[in-house]
FIDO-38976 format. One record per residue (C-alpha): residue in one letter; residue number from 1; x negated, y, z negated. Coordinates in pm, 1 decimal. Each point is the difference from the previous one (the first is absolute). Layout:
# FIDO-38976
@resn = a resi = NUM c1 = X c2 = Y c3 = Z
...
***
This chain:
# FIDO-38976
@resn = x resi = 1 c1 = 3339.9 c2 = -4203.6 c3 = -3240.6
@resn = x resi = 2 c1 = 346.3 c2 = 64.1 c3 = -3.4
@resn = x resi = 3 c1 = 325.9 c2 = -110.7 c3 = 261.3
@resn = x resi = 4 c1 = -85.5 c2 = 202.3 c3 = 232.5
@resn = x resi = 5 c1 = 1.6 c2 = -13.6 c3 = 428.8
@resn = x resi = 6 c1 = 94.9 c2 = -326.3 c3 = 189.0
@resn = x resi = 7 c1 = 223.7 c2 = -157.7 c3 = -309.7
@resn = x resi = 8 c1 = 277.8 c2 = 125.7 c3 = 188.6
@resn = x resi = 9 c1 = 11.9 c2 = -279.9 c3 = 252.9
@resn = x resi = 10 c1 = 9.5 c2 = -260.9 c3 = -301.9
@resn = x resi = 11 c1 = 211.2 c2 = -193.9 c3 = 247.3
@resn = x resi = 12 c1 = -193.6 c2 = -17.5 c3 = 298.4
@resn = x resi = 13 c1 = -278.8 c2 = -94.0 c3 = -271.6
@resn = x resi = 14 c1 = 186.4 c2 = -303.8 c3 = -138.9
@resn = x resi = 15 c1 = -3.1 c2 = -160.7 c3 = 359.6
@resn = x resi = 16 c1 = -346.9 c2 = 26.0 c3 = 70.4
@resn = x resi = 17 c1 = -42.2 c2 = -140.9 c3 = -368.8
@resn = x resi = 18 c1 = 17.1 c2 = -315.0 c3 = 101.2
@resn = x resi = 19 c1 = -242.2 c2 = 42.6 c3 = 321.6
@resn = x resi = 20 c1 = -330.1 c2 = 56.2 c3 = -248.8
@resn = x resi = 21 c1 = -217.0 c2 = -324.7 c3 = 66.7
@resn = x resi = 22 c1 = -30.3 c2 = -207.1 c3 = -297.2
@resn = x resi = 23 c1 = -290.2 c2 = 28.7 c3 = -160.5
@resn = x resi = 24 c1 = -244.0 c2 = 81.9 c3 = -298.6
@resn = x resi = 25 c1 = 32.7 c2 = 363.2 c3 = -50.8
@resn = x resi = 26 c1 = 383.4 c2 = 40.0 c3 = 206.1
@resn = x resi = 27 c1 = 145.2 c2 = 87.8 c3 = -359.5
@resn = x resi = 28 c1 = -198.4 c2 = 267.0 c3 = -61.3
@resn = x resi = 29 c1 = 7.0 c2 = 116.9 c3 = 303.9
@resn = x resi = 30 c1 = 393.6 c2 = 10.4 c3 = -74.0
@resn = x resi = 31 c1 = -64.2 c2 = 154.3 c3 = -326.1
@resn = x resi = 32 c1 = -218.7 c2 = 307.4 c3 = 89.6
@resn = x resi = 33 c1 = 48.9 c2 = 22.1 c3 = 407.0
@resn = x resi = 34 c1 = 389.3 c2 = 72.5 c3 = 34.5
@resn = x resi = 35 c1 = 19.1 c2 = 242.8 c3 = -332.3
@resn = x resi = 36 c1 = -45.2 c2 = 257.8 c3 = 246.9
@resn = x resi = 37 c1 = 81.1 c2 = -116.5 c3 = 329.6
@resn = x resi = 38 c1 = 199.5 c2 = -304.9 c3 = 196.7
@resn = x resi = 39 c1 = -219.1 c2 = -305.2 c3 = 125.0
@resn = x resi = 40 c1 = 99.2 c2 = 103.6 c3 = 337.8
@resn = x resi = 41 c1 = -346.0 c2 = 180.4 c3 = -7.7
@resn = x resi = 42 c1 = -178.7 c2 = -286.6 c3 = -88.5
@resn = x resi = 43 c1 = 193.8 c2 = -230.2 c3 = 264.9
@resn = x resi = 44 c1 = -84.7 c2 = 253.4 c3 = 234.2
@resn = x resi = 45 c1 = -433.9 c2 = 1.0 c3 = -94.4
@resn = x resi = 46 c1 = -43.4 c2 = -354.8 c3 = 22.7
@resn = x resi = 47 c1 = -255.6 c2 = -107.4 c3 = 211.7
@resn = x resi = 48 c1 = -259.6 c2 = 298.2 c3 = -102.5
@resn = x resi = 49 c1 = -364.7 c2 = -99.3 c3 = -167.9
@resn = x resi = 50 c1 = -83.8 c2 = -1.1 c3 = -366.3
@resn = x resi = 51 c1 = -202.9 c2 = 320.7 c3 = 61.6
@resn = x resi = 52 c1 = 354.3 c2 = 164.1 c3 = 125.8
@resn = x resi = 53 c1 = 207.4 c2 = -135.2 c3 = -300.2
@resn = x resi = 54 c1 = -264.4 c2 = 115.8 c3 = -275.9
@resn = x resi = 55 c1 = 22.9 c2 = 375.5 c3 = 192.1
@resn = x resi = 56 c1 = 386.1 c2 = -61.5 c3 = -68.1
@resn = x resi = 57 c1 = -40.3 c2 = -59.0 c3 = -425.5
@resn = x resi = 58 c1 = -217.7 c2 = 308.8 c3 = 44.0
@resn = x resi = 59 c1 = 220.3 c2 = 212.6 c3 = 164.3
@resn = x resi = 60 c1 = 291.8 c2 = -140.1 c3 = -194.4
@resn = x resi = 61 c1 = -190.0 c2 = 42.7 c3 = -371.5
@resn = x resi = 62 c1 = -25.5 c2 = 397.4 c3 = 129.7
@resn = x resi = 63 c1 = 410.9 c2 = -32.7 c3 = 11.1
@resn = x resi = 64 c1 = -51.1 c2 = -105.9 c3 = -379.0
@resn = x resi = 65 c1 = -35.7 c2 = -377.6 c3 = 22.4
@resn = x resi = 66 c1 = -118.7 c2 = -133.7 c3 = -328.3
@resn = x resi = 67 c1 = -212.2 c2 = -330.7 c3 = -4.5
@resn = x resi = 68 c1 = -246.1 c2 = -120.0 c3 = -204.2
@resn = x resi = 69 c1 = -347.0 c2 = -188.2 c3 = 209.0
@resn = x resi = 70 c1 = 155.5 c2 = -333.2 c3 = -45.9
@resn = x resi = 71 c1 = 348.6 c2 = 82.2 c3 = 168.6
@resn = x resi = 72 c1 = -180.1 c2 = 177.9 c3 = 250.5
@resn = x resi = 73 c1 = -205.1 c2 = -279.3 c3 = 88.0
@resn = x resi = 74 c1 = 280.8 c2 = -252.4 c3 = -11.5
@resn = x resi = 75 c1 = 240.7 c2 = 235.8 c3 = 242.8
@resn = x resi = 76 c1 = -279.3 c2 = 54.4 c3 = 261.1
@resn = x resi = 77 c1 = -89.2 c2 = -373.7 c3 = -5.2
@resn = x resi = 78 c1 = 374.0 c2 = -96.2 c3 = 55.0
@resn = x resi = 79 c1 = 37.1 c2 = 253.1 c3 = 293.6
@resn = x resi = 80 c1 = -294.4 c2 = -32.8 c3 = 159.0
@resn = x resi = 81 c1 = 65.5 c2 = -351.0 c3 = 0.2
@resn = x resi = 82 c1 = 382.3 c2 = -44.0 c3 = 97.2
@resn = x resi = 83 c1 = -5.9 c2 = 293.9 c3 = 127.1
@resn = x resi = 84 c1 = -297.3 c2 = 61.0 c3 = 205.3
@resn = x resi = 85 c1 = -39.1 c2 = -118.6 c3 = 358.2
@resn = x resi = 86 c1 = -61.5 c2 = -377.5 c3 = -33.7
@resn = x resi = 87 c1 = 231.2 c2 = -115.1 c3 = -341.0
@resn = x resi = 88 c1 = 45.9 c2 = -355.7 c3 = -44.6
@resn = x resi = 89 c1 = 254.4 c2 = -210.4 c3 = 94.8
@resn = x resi = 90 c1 = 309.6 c2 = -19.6 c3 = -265.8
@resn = x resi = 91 c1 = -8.0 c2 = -252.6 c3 = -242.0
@resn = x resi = 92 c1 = 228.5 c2 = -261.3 c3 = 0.9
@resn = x resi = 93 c1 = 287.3 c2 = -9.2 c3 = -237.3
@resn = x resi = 94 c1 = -126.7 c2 = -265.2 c3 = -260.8
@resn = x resi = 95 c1 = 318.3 c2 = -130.9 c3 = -238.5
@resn = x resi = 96 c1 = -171.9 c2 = 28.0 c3 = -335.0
@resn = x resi = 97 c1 = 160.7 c2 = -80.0 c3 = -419.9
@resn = x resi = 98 c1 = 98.1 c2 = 320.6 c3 = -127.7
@resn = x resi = 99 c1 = -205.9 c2 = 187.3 c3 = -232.2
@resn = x resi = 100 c1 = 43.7 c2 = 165.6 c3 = -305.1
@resn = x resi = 101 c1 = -13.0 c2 = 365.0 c3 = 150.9
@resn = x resi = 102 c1 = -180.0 c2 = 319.5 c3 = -336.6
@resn = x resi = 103 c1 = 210.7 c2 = 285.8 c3 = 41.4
@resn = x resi = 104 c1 = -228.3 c2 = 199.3 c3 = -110.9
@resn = x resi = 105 c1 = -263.0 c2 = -121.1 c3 = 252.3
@resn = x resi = 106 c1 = 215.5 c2 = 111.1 c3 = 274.5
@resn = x resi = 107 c1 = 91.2 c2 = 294.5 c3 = -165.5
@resn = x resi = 108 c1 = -352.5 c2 = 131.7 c3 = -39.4
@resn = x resi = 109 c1 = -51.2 c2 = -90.5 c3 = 364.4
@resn = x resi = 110 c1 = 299.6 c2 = 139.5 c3 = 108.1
@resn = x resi = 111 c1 = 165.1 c2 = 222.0 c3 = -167.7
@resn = x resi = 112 c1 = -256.7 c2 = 193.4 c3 = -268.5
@resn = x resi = 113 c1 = -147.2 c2 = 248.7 c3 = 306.3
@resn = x resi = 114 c1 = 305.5 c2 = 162.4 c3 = -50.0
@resn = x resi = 115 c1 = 179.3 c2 = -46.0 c3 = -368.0
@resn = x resi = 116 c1 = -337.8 c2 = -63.0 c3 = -143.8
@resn = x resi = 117 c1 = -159.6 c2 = -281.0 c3 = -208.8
@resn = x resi = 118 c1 = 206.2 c2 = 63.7 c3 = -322.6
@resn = x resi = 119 c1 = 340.3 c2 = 108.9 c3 = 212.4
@resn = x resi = 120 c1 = -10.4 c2 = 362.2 c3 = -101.2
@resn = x resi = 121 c1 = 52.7 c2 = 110.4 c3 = 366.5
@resn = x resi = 122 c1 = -107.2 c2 = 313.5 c3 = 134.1
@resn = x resi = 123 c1 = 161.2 c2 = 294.4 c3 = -104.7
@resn = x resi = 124 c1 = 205.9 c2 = 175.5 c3 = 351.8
@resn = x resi = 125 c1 = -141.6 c2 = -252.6 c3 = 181.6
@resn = x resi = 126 c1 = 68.2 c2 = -355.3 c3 = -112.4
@resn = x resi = 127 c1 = 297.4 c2 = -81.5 c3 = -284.3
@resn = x resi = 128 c1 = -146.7 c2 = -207.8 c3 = -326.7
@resn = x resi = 129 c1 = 118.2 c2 = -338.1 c3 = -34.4
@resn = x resi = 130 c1 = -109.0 c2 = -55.7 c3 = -336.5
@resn = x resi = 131 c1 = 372.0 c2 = 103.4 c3 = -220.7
@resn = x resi = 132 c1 = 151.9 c2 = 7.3 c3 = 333.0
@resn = x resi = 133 c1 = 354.5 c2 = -86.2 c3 = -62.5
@resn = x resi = 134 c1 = 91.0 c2 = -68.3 c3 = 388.0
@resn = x resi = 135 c1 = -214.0 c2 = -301.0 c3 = -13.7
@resn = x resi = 136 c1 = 293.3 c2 = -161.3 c3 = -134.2
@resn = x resi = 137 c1 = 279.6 c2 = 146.5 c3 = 200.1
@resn = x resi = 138 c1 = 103.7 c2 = -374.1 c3 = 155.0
@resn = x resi = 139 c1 = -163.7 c2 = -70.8 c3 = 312.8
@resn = x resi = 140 c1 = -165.9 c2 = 374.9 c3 = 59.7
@resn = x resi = 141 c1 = -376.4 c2 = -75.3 c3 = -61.2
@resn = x resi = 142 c1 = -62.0 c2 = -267.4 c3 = 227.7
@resn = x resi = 143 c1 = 190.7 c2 = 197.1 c3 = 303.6
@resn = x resi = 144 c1 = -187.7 c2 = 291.0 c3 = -82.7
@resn = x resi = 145 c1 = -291.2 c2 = -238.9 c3 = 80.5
@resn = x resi = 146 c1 = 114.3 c2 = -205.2 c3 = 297.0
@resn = x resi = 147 c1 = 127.8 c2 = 294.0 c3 = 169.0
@resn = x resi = 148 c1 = -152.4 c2 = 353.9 c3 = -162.9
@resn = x resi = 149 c1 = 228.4 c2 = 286.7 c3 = -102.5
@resn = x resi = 150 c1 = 30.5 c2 = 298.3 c3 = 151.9
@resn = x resi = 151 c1 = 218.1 c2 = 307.5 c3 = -242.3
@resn = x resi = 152 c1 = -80.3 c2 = 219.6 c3 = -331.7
@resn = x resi = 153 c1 = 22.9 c2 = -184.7 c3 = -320.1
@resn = x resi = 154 c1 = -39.2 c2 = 78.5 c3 = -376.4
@resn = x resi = 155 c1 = -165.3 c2 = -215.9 c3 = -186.6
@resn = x resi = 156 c1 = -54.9 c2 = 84.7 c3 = -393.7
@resn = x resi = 157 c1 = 81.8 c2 = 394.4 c3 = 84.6
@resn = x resi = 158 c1 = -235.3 c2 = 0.9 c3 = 267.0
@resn = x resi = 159 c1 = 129.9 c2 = 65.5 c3 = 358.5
@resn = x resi = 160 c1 = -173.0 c2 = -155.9 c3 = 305.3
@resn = x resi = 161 c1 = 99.4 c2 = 74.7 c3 = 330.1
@resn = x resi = 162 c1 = -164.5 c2 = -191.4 c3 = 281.0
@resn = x resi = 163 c1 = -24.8 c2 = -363.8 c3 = 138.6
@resn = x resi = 164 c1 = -153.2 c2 = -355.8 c3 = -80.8
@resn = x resi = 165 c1 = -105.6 c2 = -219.6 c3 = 269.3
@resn = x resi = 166 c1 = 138.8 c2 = -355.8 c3 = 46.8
@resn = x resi = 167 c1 = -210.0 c2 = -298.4 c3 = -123.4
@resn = x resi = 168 c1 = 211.5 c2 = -235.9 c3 = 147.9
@resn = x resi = 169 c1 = -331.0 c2 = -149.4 c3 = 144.1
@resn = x resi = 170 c1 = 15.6 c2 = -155.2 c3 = -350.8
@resn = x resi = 171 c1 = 98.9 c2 = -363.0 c3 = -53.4
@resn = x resi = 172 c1 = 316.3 c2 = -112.3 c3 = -166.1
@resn = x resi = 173 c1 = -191.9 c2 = -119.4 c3 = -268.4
@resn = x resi = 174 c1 = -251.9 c2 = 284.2 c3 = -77.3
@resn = x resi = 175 c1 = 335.9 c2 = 276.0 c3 = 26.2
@resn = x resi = 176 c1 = 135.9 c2 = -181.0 c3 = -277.0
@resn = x resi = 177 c1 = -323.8 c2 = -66.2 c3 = -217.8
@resn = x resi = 178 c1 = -48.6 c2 = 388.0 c3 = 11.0
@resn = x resi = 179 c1 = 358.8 c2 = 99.6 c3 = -95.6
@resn = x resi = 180 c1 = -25.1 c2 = -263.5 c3 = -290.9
@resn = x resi = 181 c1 = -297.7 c2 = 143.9 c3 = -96.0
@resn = x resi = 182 c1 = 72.6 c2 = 354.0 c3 = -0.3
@resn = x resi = 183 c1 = 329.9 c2 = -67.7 c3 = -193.2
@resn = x resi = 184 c1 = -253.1 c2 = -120.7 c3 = -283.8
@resn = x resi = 185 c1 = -306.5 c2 = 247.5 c3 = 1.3
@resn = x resi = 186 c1 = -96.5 c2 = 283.0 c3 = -209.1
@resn = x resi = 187 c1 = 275.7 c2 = -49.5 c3 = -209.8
@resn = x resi = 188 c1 = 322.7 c2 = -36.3 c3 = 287.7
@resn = x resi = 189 c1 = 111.7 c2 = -288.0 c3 = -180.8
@resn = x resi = 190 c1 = 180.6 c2 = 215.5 c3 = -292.6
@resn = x resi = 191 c1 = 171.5 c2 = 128.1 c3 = 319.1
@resn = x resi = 192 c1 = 95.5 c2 = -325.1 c3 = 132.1
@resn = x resi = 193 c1 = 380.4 c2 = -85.6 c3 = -82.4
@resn = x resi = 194 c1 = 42.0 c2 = -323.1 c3 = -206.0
@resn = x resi = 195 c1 = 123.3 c2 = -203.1 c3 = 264.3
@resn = x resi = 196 c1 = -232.9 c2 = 56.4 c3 = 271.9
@resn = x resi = 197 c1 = -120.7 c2 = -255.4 c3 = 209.6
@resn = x resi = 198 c1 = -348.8 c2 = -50.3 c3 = 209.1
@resn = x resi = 199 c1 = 47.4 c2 = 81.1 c3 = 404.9
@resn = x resi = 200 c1 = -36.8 c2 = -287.4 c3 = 143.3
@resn = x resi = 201 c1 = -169.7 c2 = -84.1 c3 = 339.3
@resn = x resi = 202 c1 = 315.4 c2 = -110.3 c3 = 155.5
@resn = x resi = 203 c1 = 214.3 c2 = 310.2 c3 = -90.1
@resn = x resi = 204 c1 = -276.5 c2 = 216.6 c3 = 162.0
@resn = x resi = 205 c1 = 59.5 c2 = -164.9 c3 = 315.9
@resn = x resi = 206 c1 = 342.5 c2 = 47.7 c3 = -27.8
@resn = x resi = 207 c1 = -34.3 c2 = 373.8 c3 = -66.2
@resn = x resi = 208 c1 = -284.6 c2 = 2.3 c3 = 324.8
@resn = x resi = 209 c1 = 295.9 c2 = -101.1 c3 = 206.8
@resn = x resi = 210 c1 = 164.2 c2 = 318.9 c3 = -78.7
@resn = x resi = 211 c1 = -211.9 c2 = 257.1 c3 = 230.2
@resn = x resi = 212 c1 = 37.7 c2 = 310.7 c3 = -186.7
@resn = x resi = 213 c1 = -114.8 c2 = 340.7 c3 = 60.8
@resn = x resi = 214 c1 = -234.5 c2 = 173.1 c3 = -244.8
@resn = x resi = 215 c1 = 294.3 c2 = 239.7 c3 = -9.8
@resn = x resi = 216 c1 = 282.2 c2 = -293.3 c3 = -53.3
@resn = x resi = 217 c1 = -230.2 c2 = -113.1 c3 = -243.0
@resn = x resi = 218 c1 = -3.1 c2 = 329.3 c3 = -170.4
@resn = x resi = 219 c1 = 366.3 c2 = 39.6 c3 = -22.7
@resn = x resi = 220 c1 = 10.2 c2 = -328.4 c3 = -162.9
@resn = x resi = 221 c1 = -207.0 c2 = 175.1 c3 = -323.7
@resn = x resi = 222 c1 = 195.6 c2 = 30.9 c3 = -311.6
***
């Protein structure tokens, strides 16, 4: 599935980011949902049944959404359940020790639908990030995540024009344990200059504060 319809409003879709209940299943919702459309359409079916929402991943699999039984199941359960007409009450924020966040956990759940397991991307559709060079370009990777990009790009010889949505749903702490680990899989590291540093938690915060456009974000590519 490539960037297609709906990516276009990338802004209005980083606003409603952060209006997704919390819950089991929200990041894949994030993941898969909003590649082809804003959450505003999600905002706007909550309430409906479980029957109505698994009519929805059918209609929406005929628009070429991929999922395998066990995403499936996990998406419907999440919407049907903080979604659906009686959702429970929100949690209450629980201060907790931080934990040691896998990268590549949270890039299989969150980033692979698109780039793919090993990072080779999809050819038109979405760039590879394994021997991506721009993965180092300062600061560029984890805006591209906390607020999308929206402009053509070459990566490698290969030209992509068309849009990533924001995961700025994403905590602090899991944008930098993906960047980190992307900067060391499939064989980035050769790329990585010999000074580089880990993001830290704290500078993505800093760089949240910022409130770019996917296209400011674009022009900040190098």
């Amino acid at each position: 599935m490539g960037w297609v319809l709906g990516l276009f409003l990338l802004v209005a879709a980083s606003a409603l980011a952060e209006g997704l209940p919390k819950g089991p299943g929200v990041d894949l919702v994030y993941a898969k949902c909003q590649t082809c459309h804003d959450l505003q359409y999600l905002i706007d079916s909550k309430g409906v049944d479980r029957a109505t929402w698994q009519a929805e991943i059918e209609a929406m699999k005929g628009y070429g959404l991929t999922l395998t039984p066990e995403e499936e199941k996990k998406i419907l359960e999440y919407l049907a359940t903080y979604m659906g007409p009686n959702p429970p009450p929100a949690a209450p924020a629980q201060a907790s020790a931080p934990e040691k966040l896998d990268g590549g956990k949270l890039y299989a759940q969150d980033c692979a639908g698109c780039h793919q397991a090993q990072g080779q991307g999809v050819p038109g559709a979405f760039p590879p990030l394994a021997g991506n060079p721009a993965l180092f370009n300062d600061d560029y990777p984890a805006l591209v995540i906390l607020f999308g990009l929206q402009g053509p790009i070459e990566v490698n010889g290969q030209k992509i024009n068309g849009a990533m949505p924001p995961f700025g749903h994403l905590s602090d702490a899991e944008i930098a344990a993906i960047v980190n680990y992307l900067r060391q899989a499939w064989g980035n590291a050769k790329l990585a200059p010999k000074d580089l540093k880990p993001i830290t938690p704290e500078h993505v915060a800093e760089l949240r504060k910022q409130a770019l456009t996917p296209a400011k974000v674009h022009e900040r590519r190098k």
